[in-house]
C-alpha positions in Angstrom: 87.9 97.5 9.8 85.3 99.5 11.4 81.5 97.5 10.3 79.4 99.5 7.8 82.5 101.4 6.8 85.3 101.4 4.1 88.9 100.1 4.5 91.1 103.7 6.0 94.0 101.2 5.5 93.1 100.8 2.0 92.5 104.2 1.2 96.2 105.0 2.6 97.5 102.2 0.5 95.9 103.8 -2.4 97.5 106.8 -2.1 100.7 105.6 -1.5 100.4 103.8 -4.8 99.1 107.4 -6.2 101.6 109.1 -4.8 104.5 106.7 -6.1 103.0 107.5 -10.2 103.7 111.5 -9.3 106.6 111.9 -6.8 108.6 108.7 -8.0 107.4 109.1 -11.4 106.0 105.4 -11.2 109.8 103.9 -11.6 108.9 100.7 -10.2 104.9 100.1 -10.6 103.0 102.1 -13.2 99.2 102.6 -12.7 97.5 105.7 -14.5 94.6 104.9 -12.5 95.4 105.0 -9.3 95.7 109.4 -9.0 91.6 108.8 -10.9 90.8 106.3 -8.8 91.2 108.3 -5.5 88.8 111.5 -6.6 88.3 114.0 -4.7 90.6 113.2 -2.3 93.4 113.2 -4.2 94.8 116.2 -3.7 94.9 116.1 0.2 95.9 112.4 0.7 98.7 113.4 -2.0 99.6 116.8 -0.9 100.3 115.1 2.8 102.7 113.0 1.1 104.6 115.4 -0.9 105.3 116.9 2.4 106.9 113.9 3.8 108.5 113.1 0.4 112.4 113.2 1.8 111.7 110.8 5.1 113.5 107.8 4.5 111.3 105.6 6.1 107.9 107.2 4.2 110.0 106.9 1.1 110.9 103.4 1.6 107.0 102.5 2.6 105.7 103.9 -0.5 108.9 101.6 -2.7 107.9 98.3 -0.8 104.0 99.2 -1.9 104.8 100.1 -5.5 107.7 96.8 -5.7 104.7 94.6 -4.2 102.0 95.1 -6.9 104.9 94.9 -9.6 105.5 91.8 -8.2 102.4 90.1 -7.9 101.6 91.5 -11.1 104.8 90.0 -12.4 103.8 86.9 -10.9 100.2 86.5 -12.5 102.1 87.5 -16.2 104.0 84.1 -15.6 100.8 82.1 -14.3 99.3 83.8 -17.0 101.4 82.1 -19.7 101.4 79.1 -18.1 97.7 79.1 -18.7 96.1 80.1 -15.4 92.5 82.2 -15.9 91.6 83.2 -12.6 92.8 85.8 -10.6 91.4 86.4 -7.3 92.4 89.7 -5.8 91.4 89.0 -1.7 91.3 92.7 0.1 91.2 94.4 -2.6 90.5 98.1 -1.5 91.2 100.8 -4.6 93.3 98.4 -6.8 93.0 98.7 -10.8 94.0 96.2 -12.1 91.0 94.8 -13.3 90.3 98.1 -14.7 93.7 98.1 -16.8 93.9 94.0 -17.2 96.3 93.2 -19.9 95.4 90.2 -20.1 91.5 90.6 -20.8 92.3 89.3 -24.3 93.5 86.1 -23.2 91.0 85.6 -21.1 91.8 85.8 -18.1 88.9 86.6 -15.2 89.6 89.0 -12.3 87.3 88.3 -8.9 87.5 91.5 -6.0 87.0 89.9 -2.7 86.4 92.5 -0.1 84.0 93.8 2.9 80.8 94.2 1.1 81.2 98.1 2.5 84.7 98.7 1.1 83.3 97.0 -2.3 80.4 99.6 -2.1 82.8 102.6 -1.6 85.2 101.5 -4.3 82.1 101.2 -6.9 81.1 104.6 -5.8 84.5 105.9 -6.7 84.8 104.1 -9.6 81.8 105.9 -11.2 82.5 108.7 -10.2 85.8 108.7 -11.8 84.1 107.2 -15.1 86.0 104.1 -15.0 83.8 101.3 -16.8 83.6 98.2 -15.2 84.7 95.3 -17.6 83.2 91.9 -18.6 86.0 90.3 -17.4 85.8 91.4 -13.8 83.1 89.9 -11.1 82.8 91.4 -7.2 82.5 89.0 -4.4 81.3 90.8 -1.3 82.1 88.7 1.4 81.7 89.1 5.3 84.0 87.1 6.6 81.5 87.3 9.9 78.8 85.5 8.1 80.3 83.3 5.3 83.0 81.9 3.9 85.7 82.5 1.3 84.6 79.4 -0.9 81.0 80.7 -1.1 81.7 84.2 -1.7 83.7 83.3 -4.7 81.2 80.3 -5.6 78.7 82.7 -5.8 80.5 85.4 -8.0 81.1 82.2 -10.5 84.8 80.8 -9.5 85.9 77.6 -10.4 87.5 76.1 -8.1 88.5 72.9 -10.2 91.0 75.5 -12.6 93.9 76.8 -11.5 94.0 80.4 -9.9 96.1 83.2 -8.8 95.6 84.9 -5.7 96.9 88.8 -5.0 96.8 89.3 -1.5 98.5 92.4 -0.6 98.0 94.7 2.8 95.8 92.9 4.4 97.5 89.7 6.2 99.0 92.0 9.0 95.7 93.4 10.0 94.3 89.9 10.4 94.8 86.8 13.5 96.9 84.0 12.3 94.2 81.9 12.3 92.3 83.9 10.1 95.3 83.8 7.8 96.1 80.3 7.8 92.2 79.6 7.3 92.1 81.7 3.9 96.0 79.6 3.1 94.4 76.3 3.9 91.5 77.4 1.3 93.7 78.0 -1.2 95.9 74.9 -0.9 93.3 72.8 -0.7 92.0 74.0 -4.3 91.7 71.1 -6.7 92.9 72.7 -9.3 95.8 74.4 -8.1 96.7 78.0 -6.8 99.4 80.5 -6.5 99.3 83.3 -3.8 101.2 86.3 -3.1 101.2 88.0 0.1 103.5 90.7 2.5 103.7 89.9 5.7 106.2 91.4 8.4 108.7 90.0 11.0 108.1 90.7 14.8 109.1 94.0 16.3 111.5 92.0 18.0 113.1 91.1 14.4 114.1 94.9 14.0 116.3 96.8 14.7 115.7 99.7 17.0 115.2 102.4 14.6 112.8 100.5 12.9 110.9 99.6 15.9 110.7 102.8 16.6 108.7 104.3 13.6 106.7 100.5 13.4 105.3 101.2 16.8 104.5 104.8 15.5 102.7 103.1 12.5 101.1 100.1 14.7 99.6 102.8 17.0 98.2 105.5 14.5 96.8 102.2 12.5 95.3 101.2 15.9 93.7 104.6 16.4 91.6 103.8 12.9 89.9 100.6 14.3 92.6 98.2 12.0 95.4 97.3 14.5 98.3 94.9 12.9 97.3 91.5 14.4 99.8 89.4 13.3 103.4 88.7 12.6 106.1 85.8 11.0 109.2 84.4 11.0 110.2 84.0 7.9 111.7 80.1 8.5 108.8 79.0 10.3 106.4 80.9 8.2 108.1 78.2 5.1 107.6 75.3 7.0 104.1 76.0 8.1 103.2 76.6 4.0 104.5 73.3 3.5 102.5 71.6 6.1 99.4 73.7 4.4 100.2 72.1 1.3 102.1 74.8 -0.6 105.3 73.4 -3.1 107.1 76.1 -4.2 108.0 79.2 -2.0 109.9 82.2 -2.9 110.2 84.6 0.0 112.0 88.1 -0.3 112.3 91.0 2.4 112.3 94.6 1.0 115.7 95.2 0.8 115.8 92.2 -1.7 112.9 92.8 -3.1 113.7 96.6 -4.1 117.1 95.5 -5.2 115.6 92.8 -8.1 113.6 95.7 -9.8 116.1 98.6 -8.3 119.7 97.2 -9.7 122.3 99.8 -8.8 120.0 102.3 -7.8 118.9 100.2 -4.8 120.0 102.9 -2.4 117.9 105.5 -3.7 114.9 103.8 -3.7 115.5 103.0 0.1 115.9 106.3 0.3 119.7 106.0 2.0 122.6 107.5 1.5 125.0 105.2 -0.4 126.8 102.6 1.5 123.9 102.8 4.3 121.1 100.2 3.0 120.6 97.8 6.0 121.2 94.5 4.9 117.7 93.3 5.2 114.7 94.2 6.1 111.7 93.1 8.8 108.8 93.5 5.7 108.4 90.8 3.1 106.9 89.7 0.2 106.1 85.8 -0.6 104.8 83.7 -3.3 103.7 80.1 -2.4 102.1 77.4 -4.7 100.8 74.3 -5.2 100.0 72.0 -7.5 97.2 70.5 -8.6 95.6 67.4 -7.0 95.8 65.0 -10.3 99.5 65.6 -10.5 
């Protein structure tokens, strides 16, 4: 992202989320904040989309976006239960749910980890949609130019001797592998024990050339904003180098499967093919890796 200036990548994000609540009705991934949450912009960013609302692959972007956060937030409901109080939400642009946490009341605590001008921007938006900032909830500016990770969250009161969730959605592609695999080796090395979820994406050489097609479309106008993708997996190698990071426990699934687990039978609408013409798998994925913690 461009210095002094908020996330564009986010703000697209958030409207795709926004845009999922009113054109798909929020089918897979409900969020009443996320039409507040984008103000006065709303109805442009929204009205673009509802032009584009029958194009398969614009359809099947906003899906994978909505399926992701149902995911992760299905995710952090299990760590939850399992007794995990810490979520860490890295990148976190215009998402809500520390502003709709239902899990406040069992206490769990929600830290935002983004650009310290992002952050700005989304506290601006947030009062001027009149959404309260909650007790549970604690910002972590953090400019990744001039510190770290551990001391952003340090600062902002994380423990890192509990266990913890990390959300970590829409960001990885936008940053080097080695920027990556230093906020991975951060989290496996937690005393305490973590959990992350993540997208990533496949090479362009991984796809098929349709799909190459409209990513080198994306990867160019994304470009043109100052946040070019930087980084790609392959999904095997990707598992083994988690393991050598320190990660247990992997569960890796690629839109196709991802959209089918929450879709069922309707799995070809939400890809927004006809029936009988859902590829077989897809190049965009969504993982969850753990660990466990050091005194087991």
């Amino acid at each position: 992202m461009q210095p002094r200036s908020p996330s564009l990548t986010a703000r697209r994000a958030a409207a795709l989320r926004a845009a999922h609540q009113t054109l798909d009705h929020g089918r897979l991934f409900r969020d009443p904040l996320a039409v507040r949450l984008l103000g006065a912009d709303a109805d442009e960013l929204l009205g673009d989309l509802d032009a584009t609302r029958t194009a398969p692959e614009r359809r099947g972007i906003r899906l994978f976006i909505a399926a992701r956060s149902r995911f992760a937030e299905d995710r952090l409901a299990a760590a939850v239960a399992r007794g995990v109080r810490q979520l860490v939400v890295l990148g976190a642009g215009l998402d809500t749910f520390a502003y709709r946490n239902p899990h406040e009341a069992a206490g769990l605590a929600v830290f935002e980890v983004d650009h310290p001008a992002t952050q700005e921007w989304k506290r601006e938006r947030l009062a001027g949609a009149g959404i309260p900032l909650p007790p549970s909830l604690a910002f972590a500016p953090v400019d990744f130019e001039r510190e770290s990770l551990g001391d952003g969250l340090a600062a902002a009161g994380f423990d890192p001797a509990r266990p913890a969730f990390f959300s970590w959605l829409g960001v990885v592609p936008y940053l080097t592998r080695e920027a990556v695999f230093g906020t991975l080796g951060y989290i496996a090395g937690l005393p305490g024990g973590a959990e992350v979820v993540f997208d990533y994406s496949e090479p362009p050489s991984a796809m098929t050339p349709r799909a190459r097609a409209a990513h080198r479309a994306r990867a160019a106008r994304v470009a043109s904003l100052g946040e070019p993708f930087l980084s790609y997996f392959a999904p095997e190698e990707l598992a083994a180098d988690l393991r050598r990071t320190g990660f247990a426990a992997l569960e890796d699934l690629d839109a196709v499967r991802l959209l089918a687990r929450y879709a069922d039978e309707r799995a070809d609408e939400h890809t927004g093919r006809p029936p009988g013409e859902r590829p077989r798998r897809s190049t965009a994925h969504v993982l969850r890796a753990a660990t466990r913690p050091r005194s087991q």
